[in-house]
Backbone and ligand atoms as CSV (ligand in chain L), in Angstrom:
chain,resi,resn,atom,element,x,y,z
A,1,UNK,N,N,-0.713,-96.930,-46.286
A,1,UNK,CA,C,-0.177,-97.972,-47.182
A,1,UNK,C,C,-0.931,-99.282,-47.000
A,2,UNK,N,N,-0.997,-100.178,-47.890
A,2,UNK,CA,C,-2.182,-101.460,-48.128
A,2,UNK,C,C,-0.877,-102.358,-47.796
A,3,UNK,N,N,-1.052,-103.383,-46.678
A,3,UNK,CA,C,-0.721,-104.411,-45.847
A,3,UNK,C,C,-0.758,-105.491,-46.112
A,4,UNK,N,N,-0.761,-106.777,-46.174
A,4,UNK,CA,C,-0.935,-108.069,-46.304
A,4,UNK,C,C,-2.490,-108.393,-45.220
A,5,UNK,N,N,-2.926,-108.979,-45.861
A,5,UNK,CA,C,-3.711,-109.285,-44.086
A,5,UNK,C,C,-3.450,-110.701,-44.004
A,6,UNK,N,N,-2.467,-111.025,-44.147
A,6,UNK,CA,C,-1.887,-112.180,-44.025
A,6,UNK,C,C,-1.026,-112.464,-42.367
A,7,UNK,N,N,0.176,-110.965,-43.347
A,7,UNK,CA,C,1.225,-111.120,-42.086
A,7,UNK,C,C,1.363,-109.606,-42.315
A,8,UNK,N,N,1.137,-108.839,-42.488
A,8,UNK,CA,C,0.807,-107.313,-42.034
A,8,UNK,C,C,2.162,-106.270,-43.084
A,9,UNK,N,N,2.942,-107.411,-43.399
A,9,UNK,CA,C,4.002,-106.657,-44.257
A,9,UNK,C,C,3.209,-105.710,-45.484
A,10,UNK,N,N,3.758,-104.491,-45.986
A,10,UNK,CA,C,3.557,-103.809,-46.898
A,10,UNK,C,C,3.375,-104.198,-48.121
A,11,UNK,N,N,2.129,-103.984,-48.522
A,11,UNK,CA,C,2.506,-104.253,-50.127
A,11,UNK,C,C,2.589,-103.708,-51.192
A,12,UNK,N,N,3.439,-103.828,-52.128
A,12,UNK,CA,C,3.972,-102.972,-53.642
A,12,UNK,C,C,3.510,-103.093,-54.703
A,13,UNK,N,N,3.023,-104.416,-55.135
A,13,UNK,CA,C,2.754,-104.379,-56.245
A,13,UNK,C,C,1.027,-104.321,-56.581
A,14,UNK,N,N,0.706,-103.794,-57.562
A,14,UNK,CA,C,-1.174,-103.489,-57.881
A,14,UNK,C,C,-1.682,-105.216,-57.531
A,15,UNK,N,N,-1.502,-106.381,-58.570
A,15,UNK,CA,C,-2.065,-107.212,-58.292
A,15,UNK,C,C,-1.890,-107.763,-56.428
A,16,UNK,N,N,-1.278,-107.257,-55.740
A,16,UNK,CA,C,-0.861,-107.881,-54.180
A,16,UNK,C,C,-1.702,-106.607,-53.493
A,17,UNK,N,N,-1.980,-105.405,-54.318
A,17,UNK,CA,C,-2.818,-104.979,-53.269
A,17,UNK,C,C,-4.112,-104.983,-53.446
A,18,UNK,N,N,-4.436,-105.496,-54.884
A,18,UNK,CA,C,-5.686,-105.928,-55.631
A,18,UNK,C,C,-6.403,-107.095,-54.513
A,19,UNK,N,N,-5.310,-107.780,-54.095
A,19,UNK,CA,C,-5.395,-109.351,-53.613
A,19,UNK,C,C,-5.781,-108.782,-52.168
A,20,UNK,N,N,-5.130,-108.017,-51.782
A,20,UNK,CA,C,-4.052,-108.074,-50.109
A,20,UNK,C,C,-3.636,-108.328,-49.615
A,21,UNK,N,N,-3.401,-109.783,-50.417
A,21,UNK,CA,C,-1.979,-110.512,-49.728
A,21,UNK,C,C,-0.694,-110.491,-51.030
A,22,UNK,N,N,0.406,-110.386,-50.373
A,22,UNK,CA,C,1.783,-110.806,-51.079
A,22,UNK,C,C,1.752,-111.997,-51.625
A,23,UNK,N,N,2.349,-112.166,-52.470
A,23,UNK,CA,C,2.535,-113.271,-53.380
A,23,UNK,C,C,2.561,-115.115,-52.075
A,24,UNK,N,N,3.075,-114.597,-51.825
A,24,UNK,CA,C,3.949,-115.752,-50.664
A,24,UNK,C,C,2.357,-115.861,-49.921
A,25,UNK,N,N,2.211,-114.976,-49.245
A,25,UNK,CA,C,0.801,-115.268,-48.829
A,25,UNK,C,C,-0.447,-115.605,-49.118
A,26,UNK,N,N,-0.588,-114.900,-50.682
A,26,UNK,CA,C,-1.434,-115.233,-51.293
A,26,UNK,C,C,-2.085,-117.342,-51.315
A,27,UNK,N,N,-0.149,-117.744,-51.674
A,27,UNK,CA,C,-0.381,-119.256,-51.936
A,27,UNK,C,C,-0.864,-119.714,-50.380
A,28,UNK,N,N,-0.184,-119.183,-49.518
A,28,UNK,CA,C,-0.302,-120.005,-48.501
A,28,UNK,C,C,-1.537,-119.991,-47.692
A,29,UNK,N,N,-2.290,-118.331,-48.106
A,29,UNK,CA,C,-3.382,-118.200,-47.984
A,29,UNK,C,C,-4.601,-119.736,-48.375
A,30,UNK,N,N,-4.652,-119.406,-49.568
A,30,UNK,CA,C,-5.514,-120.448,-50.675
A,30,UNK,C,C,-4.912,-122.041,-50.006
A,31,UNK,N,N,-4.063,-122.331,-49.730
A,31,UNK,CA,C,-3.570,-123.313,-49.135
A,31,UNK,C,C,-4.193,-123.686,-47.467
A,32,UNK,N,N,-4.314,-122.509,-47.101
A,32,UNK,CA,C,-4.769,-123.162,-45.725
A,32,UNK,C,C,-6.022,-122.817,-45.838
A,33,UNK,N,N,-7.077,-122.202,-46.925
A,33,UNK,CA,C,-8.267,-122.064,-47.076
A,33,UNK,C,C,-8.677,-123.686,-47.639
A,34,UNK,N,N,-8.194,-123.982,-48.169
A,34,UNK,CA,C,-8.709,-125.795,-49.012
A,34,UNK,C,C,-8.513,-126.644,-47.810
A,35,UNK,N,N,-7.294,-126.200,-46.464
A,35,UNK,CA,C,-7.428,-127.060,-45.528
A,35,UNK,C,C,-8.190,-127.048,-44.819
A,36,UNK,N,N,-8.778,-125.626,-44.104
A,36,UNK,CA,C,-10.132,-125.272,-43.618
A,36,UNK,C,C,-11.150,-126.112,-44.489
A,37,UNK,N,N,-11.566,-125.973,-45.377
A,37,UNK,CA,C,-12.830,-126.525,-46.599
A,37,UNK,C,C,-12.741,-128.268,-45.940
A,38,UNK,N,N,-11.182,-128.480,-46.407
A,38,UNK,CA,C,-11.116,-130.613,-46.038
A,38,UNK,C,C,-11.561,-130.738,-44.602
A,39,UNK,N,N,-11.489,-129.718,-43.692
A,39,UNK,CA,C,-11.303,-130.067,-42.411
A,39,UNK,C,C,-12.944,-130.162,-41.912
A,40,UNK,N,N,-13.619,-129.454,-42.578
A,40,UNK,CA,C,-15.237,-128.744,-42.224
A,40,UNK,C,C,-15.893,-129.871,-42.879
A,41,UNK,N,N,-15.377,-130.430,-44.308
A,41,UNK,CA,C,-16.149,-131.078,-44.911
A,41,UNK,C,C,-16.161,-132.603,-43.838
A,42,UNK,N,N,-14.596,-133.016,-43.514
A,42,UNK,CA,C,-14.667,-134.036,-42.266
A,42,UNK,C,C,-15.338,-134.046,-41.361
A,43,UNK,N,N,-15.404,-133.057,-40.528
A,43,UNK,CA,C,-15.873,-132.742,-39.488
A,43,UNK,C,C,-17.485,-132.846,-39.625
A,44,UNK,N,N,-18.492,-132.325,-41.092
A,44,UNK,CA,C,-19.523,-132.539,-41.386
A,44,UNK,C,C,-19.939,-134.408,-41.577
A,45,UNK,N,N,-18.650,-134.308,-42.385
A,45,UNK,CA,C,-19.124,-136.131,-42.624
A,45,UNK,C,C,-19.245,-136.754,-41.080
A,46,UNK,N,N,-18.395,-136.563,-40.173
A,46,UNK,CA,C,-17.951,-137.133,-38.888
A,46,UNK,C,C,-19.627,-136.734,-38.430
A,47,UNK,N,N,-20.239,-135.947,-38.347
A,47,UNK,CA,C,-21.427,-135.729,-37.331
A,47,UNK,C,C,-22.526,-136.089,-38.066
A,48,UNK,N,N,-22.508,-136.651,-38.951
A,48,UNK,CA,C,-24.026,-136.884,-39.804
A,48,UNK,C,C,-24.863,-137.541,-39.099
A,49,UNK,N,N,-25.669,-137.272,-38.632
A,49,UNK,CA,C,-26.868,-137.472,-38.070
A,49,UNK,C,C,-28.253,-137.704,-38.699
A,50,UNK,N,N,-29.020,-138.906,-38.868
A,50,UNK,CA,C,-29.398,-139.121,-39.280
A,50,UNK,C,C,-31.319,-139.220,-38.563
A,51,UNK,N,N,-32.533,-138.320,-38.987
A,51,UNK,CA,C,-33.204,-137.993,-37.995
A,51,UNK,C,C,-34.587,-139.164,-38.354
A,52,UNK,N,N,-34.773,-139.606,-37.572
A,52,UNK,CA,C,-35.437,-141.398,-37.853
A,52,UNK,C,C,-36.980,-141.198,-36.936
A,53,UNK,N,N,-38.075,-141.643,-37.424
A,53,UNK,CA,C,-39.097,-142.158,-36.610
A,53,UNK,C,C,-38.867,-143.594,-36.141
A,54,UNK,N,N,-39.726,-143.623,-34.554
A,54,UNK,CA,C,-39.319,-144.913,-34.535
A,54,UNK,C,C,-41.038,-144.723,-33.458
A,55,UNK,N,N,-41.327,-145.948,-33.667
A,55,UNK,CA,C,-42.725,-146.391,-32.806
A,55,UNK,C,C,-42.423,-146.685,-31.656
A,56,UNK,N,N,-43.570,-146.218,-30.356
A,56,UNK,CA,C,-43.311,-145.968,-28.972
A,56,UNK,C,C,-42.741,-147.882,-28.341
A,57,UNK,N,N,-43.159,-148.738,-29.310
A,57,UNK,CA,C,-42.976,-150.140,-28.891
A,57,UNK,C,C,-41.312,-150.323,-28.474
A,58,UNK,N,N,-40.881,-150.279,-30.317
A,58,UNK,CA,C,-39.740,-150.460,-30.223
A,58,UNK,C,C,-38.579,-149.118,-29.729
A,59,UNK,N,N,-39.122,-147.399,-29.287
A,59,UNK,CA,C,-38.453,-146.858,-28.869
A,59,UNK,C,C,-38.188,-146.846,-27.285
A,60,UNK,N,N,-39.313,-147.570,-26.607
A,60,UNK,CA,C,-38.780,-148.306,-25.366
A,60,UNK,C,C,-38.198,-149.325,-25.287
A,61,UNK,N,N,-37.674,-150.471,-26.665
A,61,UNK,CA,C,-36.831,-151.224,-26.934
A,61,UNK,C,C,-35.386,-150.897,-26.626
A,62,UNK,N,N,-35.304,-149.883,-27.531
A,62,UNK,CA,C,-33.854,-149.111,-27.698
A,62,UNK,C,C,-33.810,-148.575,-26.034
A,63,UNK,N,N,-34.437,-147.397,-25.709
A,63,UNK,CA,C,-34.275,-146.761,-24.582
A,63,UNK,C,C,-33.997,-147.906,-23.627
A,64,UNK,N,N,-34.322,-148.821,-23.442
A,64,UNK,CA,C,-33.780,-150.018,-22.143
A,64,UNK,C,C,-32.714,-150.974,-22.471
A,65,UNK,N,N,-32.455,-150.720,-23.830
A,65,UNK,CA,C,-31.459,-150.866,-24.028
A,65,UNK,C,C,-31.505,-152.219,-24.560
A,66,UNK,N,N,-32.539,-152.820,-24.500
A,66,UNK,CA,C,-33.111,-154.170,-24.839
A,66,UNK,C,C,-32.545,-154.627,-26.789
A,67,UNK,N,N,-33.127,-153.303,-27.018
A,67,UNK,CA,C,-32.766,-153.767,-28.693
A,67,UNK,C,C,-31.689,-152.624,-29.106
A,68,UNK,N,N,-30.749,-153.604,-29.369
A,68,UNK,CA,C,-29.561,-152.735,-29.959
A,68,UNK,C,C,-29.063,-152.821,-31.528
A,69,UNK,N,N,-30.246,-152.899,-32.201
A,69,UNK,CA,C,-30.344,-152.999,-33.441
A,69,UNK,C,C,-31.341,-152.499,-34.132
A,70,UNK,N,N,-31.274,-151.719,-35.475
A,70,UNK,CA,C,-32.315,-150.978,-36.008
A,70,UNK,C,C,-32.520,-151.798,-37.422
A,71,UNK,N,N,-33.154,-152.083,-38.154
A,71,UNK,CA,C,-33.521,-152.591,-39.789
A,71,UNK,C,C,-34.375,-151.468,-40.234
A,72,UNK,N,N,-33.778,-150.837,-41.037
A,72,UNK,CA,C,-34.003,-149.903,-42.137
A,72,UNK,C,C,-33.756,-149.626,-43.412
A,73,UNK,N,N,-34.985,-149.301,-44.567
A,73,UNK,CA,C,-34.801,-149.488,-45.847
A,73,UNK,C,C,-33.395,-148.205,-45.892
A,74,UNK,N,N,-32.228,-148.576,-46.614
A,74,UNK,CA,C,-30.971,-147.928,-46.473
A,74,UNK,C,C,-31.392,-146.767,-47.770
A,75,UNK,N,N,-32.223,-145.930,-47.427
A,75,UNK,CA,C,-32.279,-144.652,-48.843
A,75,UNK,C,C,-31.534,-143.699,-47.896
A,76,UNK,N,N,-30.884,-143.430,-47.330
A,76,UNK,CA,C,-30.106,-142.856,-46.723
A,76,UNK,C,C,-28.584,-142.714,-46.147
A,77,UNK,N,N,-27.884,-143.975,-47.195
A,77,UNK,CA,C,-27.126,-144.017,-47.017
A,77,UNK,C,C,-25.665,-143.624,-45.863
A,78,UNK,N,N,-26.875,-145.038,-45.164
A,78,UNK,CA,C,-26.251,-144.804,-43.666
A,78,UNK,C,C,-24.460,-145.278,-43.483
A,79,UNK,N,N,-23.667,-145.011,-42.459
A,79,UNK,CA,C,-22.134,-145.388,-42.205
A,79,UNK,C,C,-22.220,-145.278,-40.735
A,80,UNK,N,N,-21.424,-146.813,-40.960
A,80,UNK,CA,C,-21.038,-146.830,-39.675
A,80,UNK,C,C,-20.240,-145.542,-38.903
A,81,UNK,N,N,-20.437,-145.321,-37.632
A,81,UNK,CA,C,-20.051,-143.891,-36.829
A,81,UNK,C,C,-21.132,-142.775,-37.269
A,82,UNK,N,N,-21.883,-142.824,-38.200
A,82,UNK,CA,C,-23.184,-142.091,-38.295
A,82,UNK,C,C,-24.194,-142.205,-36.984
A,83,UNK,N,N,-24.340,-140.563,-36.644
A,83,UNK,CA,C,-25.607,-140.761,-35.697
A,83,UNK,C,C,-26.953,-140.815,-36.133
A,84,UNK,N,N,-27.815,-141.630,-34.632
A,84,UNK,CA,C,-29.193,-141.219,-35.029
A,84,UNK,C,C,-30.084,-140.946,-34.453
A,85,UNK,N,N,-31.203,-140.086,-34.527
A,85,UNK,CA,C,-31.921,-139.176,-33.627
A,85,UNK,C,C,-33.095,-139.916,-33.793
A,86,UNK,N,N,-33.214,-140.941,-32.858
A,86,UNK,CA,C,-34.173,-141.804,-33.154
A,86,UNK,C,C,-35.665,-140.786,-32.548
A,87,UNK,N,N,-36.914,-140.642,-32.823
A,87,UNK,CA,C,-37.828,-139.442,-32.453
A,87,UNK,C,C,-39.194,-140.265,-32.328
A,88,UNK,N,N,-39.120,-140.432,-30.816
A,88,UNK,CA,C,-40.749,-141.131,-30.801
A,88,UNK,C,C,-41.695,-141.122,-31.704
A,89,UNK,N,N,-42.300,-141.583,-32.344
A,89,UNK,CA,C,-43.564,-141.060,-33.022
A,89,UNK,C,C,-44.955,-141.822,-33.120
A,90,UNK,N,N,-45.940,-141.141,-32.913
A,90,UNK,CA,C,-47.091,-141.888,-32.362
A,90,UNK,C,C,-48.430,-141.021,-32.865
A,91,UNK,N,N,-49.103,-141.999,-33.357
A,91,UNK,CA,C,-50.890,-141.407,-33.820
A,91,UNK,C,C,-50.421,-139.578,-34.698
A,92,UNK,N,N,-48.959,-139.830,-35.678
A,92,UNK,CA,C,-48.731,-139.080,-36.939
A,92,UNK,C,C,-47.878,-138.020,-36.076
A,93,UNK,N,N,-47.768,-137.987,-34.645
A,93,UNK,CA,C,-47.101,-136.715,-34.357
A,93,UNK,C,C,-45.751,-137.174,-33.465
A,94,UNK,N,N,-44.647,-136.645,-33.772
A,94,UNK,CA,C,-43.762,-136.469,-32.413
A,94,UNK,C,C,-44.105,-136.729,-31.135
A,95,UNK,N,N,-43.619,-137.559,-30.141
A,95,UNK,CA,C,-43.918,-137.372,-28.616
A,95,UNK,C,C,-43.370,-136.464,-28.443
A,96,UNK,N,N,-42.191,-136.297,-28.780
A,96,UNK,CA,C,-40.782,-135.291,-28.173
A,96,UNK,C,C,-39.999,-136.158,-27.416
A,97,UNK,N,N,-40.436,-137.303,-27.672
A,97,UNK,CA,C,-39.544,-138.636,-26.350
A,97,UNK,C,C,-37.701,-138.864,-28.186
A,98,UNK,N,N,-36.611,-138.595,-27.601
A,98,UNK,CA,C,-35.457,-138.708,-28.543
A,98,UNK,C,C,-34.451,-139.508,-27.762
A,99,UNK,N,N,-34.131,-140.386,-28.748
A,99,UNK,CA,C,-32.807,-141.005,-28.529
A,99,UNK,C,C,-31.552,-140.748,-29.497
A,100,UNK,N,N,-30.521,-140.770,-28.978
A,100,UNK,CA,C,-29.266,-140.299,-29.733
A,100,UNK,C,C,-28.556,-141.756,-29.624
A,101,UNK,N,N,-28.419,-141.932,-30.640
A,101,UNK,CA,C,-27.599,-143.304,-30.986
A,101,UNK,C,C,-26.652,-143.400,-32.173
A,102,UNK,N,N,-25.563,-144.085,-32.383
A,102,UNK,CA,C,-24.575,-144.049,-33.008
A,102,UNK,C,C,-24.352,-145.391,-33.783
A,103,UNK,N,N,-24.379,-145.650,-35.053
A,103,UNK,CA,C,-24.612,-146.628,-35.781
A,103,UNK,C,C,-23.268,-147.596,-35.597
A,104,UNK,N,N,-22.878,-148.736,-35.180
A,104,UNK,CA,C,-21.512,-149.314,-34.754
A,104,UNK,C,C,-21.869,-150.462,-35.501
A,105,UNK,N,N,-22.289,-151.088,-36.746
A,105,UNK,CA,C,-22.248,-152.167,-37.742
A,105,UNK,C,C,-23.526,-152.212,-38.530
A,106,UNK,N,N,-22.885,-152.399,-39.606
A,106,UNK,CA,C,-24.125,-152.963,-40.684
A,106,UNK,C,C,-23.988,-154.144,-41.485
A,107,UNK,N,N,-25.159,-154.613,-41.563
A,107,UNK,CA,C,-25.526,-155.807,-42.704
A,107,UNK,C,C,-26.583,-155.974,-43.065
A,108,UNK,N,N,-26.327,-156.566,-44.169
A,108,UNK,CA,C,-27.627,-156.099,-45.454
A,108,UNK,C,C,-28.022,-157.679,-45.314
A,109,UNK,N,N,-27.143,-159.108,-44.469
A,109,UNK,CA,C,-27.610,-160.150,-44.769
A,109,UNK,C,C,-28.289,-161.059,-44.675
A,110,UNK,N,N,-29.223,-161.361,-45.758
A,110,UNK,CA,C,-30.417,-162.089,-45.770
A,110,UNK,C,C,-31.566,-160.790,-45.615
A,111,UNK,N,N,-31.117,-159.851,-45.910
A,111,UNK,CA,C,-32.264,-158.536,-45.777
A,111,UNK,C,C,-33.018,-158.490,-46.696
A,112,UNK,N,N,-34.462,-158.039,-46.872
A,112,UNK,CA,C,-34.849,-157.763,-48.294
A,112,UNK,C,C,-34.175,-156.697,-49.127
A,113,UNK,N,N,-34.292,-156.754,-50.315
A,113,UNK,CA,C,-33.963,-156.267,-50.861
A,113,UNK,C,C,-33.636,-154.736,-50.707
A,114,UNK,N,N,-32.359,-153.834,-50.225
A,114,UNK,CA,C,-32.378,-152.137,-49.989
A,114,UNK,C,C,-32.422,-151.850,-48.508
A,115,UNK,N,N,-32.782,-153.679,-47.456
A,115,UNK,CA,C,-32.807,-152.903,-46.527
A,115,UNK,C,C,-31.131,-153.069,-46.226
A,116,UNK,N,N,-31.015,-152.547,-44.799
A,116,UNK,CA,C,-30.189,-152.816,-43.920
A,116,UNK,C,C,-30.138,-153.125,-42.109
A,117,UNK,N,N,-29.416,-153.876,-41.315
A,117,UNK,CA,C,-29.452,-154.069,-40.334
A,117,UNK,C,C,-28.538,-153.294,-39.779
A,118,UNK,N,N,-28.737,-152.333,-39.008
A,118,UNK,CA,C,-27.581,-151.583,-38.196
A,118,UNK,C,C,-27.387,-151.959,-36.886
A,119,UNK,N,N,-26.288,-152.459,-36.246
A,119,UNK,CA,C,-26.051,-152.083,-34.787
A,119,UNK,C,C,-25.974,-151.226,-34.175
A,120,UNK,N,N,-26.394,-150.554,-33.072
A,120,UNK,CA,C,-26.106,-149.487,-32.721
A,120,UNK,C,C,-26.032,-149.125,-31.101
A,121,UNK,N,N,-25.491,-148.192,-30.309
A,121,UNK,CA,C,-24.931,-148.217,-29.780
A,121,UNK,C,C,-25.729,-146.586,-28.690
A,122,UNK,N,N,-26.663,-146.640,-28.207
A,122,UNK,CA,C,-27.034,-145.853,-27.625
A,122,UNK,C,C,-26.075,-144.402,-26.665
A,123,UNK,N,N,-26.342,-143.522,-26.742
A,123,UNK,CA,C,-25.527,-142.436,-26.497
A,123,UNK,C,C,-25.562,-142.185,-25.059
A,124,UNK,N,N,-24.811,-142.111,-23.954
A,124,UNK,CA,C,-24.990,-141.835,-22.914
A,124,UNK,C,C,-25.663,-140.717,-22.520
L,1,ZN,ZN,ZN,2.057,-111.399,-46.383
């Protein structure tokens, strides 16, 4: 006999075993599937990471902790609590030298035009 795979009860009717879930389950199914979807889509927004070149000058800036601020043209529509994978880069290639940093304020003021000033907040 065809089951729920919900909650394992039996099911009777063609469209519930079409489905495999019972009516009751069916909704509550689709219901906690859209909460899964809101929860993943949060959880995606929450980790956005944002993957950045930065020159060996100013990435020993950041790394000492000296400069805790980035200015960047904003085509990336950065947010505050956004991370960023700041990635050495030198003579066109990667060092492999990375910093993980977390964007904690922005302002655009007195910026040229598109950029932005981020604060940010180096990752332990
Ligand atoms: Zn059920």
């Amino acid at each position: 006999m065809d089951a729920c795979k919900r909650c394992g009860r039996p099911l009777k009717d063609e469209k519930s075993i079409a489905l495999g879930f019972g009516r009751t389950c069916m909704k509550k199914f689709e219901a906690e599937e859209a909460e899964f979807k809101h929860i993943q889509i949060t959880i995606d927004d929450a980790l956005r990471v944002h993957n950045l070149k930065i020159m060996p000058e100013y990435f020993k800036a950041v790394a000492s902790k000296a400069k805790r601020f980035e200015i960047r043209k904003n085509d990336r529509d950065y947010k505050i609590g956004d991370g960023l994978l700041l990635r050495e880069y030198k003579d066109d290639e990667y060092t492999g030298n990375e910093i993980s940093a977390v964007i904690t304020y922005m302002t655009d003021y007195a910026q040229k035009k598109g950029y932005v000033v981020m604060g940010i907040e180096v990752a332990a």
